[in-house]
DRENVO-412586 format. One record per residue (C-alpha): z negated, y negated, x negated; residue number from 1; chain; residue in one letter. Coordinates in steps of 0.1 Angstrom, whole numbers, plus 5000, padded with zeros to 4 digits. Layout:
{{Z,Y,X},NUM,"A","A"}
...
This chain:
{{4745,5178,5151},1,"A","X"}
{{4776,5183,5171},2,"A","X"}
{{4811,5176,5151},3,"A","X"}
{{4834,5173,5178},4,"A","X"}
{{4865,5195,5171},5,"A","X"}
{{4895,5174,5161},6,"A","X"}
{{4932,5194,5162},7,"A","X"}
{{4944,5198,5124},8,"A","X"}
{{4980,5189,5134},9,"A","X"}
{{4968,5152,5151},10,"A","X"}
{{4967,5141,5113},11,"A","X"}
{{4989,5165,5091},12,"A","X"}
{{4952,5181,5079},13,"A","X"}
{{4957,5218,5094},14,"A","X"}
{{4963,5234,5055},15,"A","X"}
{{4940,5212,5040},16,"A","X"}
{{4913,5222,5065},17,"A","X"}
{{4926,5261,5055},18,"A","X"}
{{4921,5259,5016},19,"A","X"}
{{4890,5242,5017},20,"A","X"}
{{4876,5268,5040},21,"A","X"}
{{4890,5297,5021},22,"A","X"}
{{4874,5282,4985},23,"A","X"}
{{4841,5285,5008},24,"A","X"}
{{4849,5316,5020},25,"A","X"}
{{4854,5328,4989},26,"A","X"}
{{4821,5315,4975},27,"A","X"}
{{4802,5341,5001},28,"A","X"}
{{4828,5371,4990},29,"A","X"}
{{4831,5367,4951},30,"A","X"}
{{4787,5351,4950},31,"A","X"}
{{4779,5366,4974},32,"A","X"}
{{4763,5335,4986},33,"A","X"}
{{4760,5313,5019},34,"A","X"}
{{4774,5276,5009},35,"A","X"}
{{4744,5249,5009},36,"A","X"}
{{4748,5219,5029},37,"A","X"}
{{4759,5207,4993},38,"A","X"}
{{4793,5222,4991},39,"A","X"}
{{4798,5218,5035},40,"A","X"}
{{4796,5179,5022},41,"A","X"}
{{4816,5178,4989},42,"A","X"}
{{4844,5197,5010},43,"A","X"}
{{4843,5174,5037},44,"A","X"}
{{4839,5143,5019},45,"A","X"}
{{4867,5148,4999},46,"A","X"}
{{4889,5157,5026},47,"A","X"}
{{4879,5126,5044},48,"A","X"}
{{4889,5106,5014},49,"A","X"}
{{4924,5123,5012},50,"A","X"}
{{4925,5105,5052},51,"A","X"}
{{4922,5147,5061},52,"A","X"}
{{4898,5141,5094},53,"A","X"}
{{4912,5168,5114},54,"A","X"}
{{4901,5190,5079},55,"A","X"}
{{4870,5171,5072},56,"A","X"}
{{4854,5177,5112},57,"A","X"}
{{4870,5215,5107},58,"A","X"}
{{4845,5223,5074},59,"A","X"}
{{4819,5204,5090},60,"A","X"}
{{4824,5225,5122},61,"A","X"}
{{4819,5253,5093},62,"A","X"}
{{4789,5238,5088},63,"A","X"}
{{4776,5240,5119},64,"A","X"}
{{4787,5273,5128},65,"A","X"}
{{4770,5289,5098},66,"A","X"}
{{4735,5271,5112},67,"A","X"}
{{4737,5249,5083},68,"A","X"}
{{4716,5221,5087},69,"A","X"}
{{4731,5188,5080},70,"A","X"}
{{4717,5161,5056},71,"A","X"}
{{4721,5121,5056},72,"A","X"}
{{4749,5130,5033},73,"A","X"}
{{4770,5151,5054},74,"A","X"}
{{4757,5129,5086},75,"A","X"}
{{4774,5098,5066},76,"A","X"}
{{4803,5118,5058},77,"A","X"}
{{4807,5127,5094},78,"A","X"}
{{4801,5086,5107},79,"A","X"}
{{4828,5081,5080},80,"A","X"}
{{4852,5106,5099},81,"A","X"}
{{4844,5090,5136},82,"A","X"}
{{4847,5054,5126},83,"A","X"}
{{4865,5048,5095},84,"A","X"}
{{4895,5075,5106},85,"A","X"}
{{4897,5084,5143},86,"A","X"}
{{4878,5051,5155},87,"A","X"}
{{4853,5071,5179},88,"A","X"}
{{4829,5049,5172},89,"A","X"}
{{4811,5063,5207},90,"A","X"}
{{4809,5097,5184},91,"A","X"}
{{4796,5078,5155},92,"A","X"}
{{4765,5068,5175},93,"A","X"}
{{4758,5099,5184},94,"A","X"}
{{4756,5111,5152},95,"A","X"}
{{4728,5079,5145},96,"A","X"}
{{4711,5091,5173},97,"A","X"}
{{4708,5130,5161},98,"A","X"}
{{4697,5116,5132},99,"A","X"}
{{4669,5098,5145},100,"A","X"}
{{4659,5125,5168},101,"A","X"}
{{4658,5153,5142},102,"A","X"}
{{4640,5130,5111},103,"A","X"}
{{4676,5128,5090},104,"A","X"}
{{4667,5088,5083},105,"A","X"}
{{4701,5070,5082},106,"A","X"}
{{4702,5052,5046},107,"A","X"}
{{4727,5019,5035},108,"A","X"}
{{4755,5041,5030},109,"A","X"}
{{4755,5055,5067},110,"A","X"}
{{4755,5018,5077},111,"A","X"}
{{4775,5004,5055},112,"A","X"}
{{4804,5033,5064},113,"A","X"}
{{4796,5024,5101},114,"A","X"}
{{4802,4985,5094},115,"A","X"}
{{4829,4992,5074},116,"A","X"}
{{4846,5012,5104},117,"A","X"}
{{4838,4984,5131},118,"A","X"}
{{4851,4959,5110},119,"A","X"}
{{4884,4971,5101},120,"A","X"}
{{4889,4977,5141},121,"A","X"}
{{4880,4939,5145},122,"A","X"}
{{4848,4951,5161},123,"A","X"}
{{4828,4921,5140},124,"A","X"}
{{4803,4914,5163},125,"A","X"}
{{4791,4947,5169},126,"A","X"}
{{4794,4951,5129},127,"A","X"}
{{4770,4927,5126},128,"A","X"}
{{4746,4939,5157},129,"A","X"}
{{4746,4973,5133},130,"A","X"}
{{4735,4949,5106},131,"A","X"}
{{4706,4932,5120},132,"A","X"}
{{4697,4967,5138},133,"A","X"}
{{4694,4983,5098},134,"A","X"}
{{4672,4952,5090},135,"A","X"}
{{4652,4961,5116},136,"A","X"}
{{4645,4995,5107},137,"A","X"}
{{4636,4985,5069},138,"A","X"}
{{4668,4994,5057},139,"A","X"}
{{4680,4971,5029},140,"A","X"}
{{4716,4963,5032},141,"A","X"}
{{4738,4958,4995},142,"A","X"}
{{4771,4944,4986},143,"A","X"}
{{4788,4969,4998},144,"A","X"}
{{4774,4965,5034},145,"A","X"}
{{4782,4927,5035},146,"A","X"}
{{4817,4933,5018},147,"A","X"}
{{4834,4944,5046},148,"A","X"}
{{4822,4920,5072},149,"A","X"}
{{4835,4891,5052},150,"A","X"}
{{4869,4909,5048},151,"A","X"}
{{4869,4908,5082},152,"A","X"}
{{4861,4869,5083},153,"A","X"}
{{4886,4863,5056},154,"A","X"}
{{4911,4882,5077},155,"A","X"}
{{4904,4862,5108},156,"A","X"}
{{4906,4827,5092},157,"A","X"}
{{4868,4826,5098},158,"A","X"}
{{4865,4812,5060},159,"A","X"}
{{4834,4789,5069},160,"A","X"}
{{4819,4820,5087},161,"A","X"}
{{4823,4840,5052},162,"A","X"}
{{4810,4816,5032},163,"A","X"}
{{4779,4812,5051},164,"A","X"}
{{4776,4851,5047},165,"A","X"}
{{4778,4847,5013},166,"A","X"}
{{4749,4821,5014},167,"A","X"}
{{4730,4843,5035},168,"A","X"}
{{4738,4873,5009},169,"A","X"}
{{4725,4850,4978},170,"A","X"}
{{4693,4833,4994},171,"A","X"}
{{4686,4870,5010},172,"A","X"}
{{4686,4885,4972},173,"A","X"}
{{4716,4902,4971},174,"A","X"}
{{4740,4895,4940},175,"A","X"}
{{4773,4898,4959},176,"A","X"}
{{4801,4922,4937},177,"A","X"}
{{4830,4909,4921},178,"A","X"}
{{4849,4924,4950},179,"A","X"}
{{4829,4905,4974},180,"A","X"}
{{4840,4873,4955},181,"A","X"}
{{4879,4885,4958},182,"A","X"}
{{4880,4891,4992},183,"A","X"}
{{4871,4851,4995},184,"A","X"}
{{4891,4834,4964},185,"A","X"}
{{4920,4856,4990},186,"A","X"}
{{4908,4836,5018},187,"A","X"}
{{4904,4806,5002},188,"A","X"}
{{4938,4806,4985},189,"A","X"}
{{4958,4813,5015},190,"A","X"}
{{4943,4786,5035},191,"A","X"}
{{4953,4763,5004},192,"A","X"}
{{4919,4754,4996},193,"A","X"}
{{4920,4760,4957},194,"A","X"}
{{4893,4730,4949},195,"A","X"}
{{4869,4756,4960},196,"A","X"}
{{4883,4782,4941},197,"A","X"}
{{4882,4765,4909},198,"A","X"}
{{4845,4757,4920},199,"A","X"}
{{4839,4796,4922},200,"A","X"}
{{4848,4799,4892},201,"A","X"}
{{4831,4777,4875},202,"A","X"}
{{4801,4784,4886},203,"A","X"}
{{4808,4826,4888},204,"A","X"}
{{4784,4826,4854},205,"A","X"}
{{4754,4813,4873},206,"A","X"}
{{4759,4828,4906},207,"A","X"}
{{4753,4858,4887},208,"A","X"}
{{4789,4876,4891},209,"A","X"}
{{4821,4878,4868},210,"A","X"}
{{4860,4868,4877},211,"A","X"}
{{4881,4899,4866},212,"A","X"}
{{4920,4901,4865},213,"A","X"}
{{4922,4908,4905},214,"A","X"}
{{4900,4873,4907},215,"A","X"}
{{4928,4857,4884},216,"A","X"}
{{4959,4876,4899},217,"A","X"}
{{4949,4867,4936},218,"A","X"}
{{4945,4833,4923},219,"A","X"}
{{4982,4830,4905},220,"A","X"}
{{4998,4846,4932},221,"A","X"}
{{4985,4818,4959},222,"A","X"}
{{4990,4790,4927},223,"A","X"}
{{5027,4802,4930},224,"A","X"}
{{5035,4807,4965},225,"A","X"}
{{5021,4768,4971},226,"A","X"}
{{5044,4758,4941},227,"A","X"}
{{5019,4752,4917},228,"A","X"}
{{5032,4776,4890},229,"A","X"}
{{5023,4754,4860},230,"A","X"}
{{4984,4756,4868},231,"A","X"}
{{4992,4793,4875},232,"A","X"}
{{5008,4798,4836},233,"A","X"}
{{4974,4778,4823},234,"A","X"}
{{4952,4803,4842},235,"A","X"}
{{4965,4830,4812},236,"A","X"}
{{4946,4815,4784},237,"A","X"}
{{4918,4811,4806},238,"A","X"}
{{4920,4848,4814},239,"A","X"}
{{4924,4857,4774},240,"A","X"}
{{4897,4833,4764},241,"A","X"}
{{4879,4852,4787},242,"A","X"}
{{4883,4889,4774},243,"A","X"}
{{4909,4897,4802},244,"A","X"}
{{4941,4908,4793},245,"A","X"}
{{4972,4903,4824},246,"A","X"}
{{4985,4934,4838},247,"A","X"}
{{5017,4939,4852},248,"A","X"}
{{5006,4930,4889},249,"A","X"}
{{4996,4894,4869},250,"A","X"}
{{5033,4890,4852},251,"A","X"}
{{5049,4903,4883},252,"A","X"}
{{5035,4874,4901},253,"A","X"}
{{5044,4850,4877},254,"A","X"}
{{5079,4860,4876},255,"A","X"}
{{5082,4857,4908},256,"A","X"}
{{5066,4822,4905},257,"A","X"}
{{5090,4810,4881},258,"A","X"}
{{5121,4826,4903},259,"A","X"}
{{5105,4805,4934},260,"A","X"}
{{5102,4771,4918},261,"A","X"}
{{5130,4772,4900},262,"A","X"}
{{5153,4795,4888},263,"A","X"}
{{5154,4832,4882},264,"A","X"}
{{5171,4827,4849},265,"A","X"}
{{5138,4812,4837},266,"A","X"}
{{5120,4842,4847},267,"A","X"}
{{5145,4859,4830},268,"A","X"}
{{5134,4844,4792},269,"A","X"}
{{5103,4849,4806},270,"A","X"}
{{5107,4884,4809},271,"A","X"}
{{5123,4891,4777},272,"A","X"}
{{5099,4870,4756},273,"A","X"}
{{5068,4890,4771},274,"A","X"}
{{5064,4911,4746},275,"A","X"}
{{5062,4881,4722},276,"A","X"}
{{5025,4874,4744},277,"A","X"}
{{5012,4908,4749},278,"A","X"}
{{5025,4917,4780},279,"A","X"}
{{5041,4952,4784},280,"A","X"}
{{5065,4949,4812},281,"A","X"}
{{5075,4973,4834},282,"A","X"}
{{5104,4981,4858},283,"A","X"}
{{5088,4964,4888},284,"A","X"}
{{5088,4934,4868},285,"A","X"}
{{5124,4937,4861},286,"A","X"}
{{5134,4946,4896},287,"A","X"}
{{5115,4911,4910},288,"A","X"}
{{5137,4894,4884},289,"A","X"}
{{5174,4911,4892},290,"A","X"}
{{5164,4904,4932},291,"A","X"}
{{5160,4864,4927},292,"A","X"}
{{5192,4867,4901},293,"A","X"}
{{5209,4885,4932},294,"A","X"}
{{5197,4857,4956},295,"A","X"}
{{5213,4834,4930},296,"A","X"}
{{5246,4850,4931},297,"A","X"}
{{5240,4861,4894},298,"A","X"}
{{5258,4889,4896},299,"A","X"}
{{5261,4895,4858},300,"A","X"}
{{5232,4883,4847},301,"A","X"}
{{5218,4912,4866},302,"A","X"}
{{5241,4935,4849},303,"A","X"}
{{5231,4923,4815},304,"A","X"}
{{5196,4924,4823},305,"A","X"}
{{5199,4960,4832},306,"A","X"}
{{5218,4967,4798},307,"A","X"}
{{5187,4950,4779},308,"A","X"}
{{5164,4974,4803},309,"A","X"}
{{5179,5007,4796},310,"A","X"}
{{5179,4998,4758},311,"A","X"}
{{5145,4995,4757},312,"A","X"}
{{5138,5029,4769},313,"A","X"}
{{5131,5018,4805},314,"A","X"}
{{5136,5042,4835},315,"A","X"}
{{5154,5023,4862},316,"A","X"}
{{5139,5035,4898},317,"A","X"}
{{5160,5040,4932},318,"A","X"}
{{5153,4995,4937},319,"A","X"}
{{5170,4989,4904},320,"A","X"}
{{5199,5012,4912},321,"A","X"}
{{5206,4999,4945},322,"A","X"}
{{5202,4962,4932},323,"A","X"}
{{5225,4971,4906},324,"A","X"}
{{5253,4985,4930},325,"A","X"}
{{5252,4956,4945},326,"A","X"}
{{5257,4933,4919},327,"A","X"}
{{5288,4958,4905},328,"A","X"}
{{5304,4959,4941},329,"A","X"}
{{5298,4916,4944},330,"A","X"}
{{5317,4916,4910},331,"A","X"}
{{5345,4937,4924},332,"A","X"}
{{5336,4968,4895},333,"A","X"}
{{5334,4990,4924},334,"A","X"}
{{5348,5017,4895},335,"A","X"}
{{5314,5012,4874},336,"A","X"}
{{5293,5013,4910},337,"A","X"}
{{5310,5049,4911},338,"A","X"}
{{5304,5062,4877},339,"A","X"}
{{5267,5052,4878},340,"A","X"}
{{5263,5069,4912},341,"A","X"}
{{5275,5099,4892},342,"A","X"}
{{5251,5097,4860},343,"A","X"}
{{5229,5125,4855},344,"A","X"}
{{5202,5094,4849},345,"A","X"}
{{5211,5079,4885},346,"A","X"}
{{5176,5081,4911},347,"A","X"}
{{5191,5072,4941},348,"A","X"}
{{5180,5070,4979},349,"A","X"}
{{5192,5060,5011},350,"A","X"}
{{5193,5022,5006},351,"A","X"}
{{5216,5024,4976},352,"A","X"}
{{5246,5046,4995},353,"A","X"}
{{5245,5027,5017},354,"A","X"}
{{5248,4993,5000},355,"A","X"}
{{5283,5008,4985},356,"A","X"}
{{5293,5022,5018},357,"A","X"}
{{5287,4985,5034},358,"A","X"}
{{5313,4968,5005},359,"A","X"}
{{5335,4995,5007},360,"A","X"}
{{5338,4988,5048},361,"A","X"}
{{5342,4953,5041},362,"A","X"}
{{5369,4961,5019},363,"A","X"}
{{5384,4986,5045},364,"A","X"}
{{5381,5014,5019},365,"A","X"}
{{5372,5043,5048},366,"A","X"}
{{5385,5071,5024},367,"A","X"}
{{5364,5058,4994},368,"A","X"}
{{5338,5055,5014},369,"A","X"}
{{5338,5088,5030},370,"A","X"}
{{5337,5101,4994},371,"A","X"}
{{5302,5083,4990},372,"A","X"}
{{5291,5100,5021},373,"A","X"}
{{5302,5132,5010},374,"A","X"}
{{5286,5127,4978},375,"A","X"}
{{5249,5110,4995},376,"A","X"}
{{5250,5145,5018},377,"A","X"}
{{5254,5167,4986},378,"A","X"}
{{5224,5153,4971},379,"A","X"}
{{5202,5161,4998},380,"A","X"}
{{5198,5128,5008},381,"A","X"}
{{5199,5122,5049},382,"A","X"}
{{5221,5091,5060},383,"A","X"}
{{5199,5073,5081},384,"A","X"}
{{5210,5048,5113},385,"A","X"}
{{5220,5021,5089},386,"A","X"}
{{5243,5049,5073},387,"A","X"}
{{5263,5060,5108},388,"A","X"}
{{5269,5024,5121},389,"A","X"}
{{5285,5018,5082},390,"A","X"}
{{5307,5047,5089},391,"A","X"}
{{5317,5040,5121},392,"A","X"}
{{5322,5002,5113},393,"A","X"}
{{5346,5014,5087},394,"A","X"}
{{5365,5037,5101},395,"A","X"}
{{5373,5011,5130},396,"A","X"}
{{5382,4986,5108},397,"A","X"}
{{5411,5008,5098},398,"A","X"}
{{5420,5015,5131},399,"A","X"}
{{5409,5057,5127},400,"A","X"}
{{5389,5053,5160},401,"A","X"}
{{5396,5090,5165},402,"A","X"}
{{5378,5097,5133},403,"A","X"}
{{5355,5074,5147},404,"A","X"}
{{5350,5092,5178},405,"A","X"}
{{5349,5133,5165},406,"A","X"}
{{5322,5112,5137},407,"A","X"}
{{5304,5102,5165},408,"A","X"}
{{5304,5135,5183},409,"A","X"}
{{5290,5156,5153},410,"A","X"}
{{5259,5127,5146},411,"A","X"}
{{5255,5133,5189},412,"A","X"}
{{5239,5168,5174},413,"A","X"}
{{5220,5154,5152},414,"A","X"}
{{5203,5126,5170},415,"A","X"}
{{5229,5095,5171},416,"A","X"}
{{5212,5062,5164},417,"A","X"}
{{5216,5028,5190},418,"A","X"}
{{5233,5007,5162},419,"A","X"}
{{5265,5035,5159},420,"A","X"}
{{5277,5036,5194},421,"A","X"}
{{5269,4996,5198},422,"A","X"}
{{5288,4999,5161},423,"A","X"}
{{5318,5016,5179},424,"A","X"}
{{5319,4997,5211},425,"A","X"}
{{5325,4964,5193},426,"A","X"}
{{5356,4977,5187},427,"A","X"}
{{5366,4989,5220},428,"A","X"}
């Protein structure tokens, strides 16, 4: 078997290729032992797994240098590499072909990883021509091969294609997974169709499979983006009655439910009430609520919201920060946006300077907002394109288009974005 050499730097996997050939190394030097075709795979197939190709084909290469000789393990893990990774689905067949020519006999998982591979490059034909080729051969596919042929269906909009799949799945003896099932109630959502849903559902019990909270999550979240947010809420004593408890992913999505159909202050006694029901919220979960009480122009209920946050022993994030700076600079307590930029507490980024920068330009504040700068650059954190047309913008609101100009030539050095110098000549 040849594993074609792949360049460690193509895909950031150069030092992971290193340590896991030094651990190997250091088997033969400490054990004084040769490492099995075993530890080649384990090495590989977790480097593959951390998207590490370049590393993976590098320890395989290993492999092969050491006259290893390759199992339908490490074959796999190597058809993973060519088709799931780097898409050299040319290389992949090869590998099928040693295979067959040296007695390694291909099992599901080689196929499977090969279908999965052709599939997510839209390749669904030839998935399925891999398919009926493993049939041929007396190799019986499972859940996971059909999985991700339906994926690709659902993906598509081929939701009568999938369906039949699934028929062909059930009638062909194969008890499709509860993943298979979610990848269609996705589908089926999204194309509005939520009669058949419900009829998946119902009839999940006989059809030999079992809704878990993804089922129920995907199924609120489409519920709530087609308005339907009451019949969304009912769905959570189904999923109780059931033995399934909503996670945050579930309440995040009815939040957001309640924010679209009516109004975030809703979600807002929704949100403080959910520990009343079980839920444990989380600061996702407040962020979705403060962004629809910023689309509402609620600038203080955001504010008050992020008190009753912080009380409750809740670390805000960089979001909530820059949410909140908004909200402070909208209400004009650009003093407060200052003093939280300087808390010990405060996990800024990028986004949040620059939302203070932006309403202290609008306010032709250039010195204030210089200071922010000043202060963003301290921390380590890079201004970004956004950041330099801010500056300039500001500074040429004041008429300082000298400052402008000797701010323009320093950000020349360090790669000067499109949007500052079309930022400047607006106000030539």
């Amino acid at each position: 078997m040849s594993a074609h050499a792949a360049s460690g730097d193509r895909d950031g996997s150069g030092a992971g290729a290193e340590r896991a050939l030094h651990l190997l190394d250091e088997m033969r030097s400490l054990l004084g032992r040769r490492p099995d075709t075993a530890c080649f795979t384990t090495a590989a197939a977790a480097l593959s797994s951390a998207s590490q190709p370049g590393a993976a084909l590098a320890v395989l290469n290993a492999m092969a240098a050491d006259g290893v000789a390759p199992d339908a393990a490490a074959c796999t893990v190597l058809v993973g590499v060519y088709a799931c990774h780097l898409r050299w689905f040319d290389a992949a067949y090869e590998v099928l072909r040693w295979m067959a020519a040296n007695g390694v006999a291909p099992d599901v998982v080689t196929y499977s990883t090969l279908i999965s591979g052709l599939c997510s490059a839209g390749r669904v034909a030839e998935a399925l021509g891999v398919l009926d080729f493993m049939l041929e051969e007396g190799c019986q596919p499972n859940a996971h091969t059909y999985t991700p042929i339906m994926h690709a269906y659902c993906v598509s909009g081929m939701i009568h294609e999938a369906k039949e799949l699934l028929e062909t799945m059930v009638a062909a003896g194969f008890v499709p997974s509860t993943a298979t099932y979610n990848v269609l109630v996705e589908a089926l959502c999204k194309a509005g169709a939520f009669n058949e849903v419900d009829a998946l559902l119902e009839e999940s019990s006989a059809a030999g499979w079992t809704p878990d909270t993804i089922t129920y999550s995907t199924y609120m979240d489409g519920l709530c983006k087609a308005g339907r947010v009451d019949k969304s809420f009912a769905l959570v004593d189904k999923m109780l009655s059931e033995g399934l408890r909503p996670n945050e992913i579930t309440l995040n999505i009815l939040l957001d439910g309640v924010c679209r159909r009516s109004t975030a202050w809703s979600a807002k006694c929704l949100l403080e009430c959910s520990a009343e029901i079980g839920w444990h919220v989380n600061v996702v979960n407040y962020n979705t609520v403060m962004r629809r009480l910023c689309d509402e122009r609620r600038w203080l209920a955001v504010i008050k919201l992020f008190i009753d946050m912080v009380k409750k022993g809740m670390a805000p994030n960089s979001w909530t920060f820059s949410i909140v700076v908004h909200s402070l600079c909208k209400l004009g307590r650009l003093r407060e946006a200052f003093c939280l930029l300087g808390s010990e507490d405060f996990v800024a980024d990028v986004v949040t300077y620059n939302t203070l920068i932006r309403h202290l330009s609008f306010l032709g504040k250039a010195y204030e907002a210089f200071l922010v700068l000043h202060e963003m650059i301290e921390k380590d954190i890079t201004p970004n394109d956004i950041t330099d047309s801010l500056v300039v913008d500001c500074l040429c609101r004041e008429g300082k288009f000298l400052v402008a100009l000797s701010y323009l030539n320093r950000s020349l050095e360090d790669g000067l974005s499109r949007s500052a110098l079309l930022s400047f000549a607006q106000h030539m």
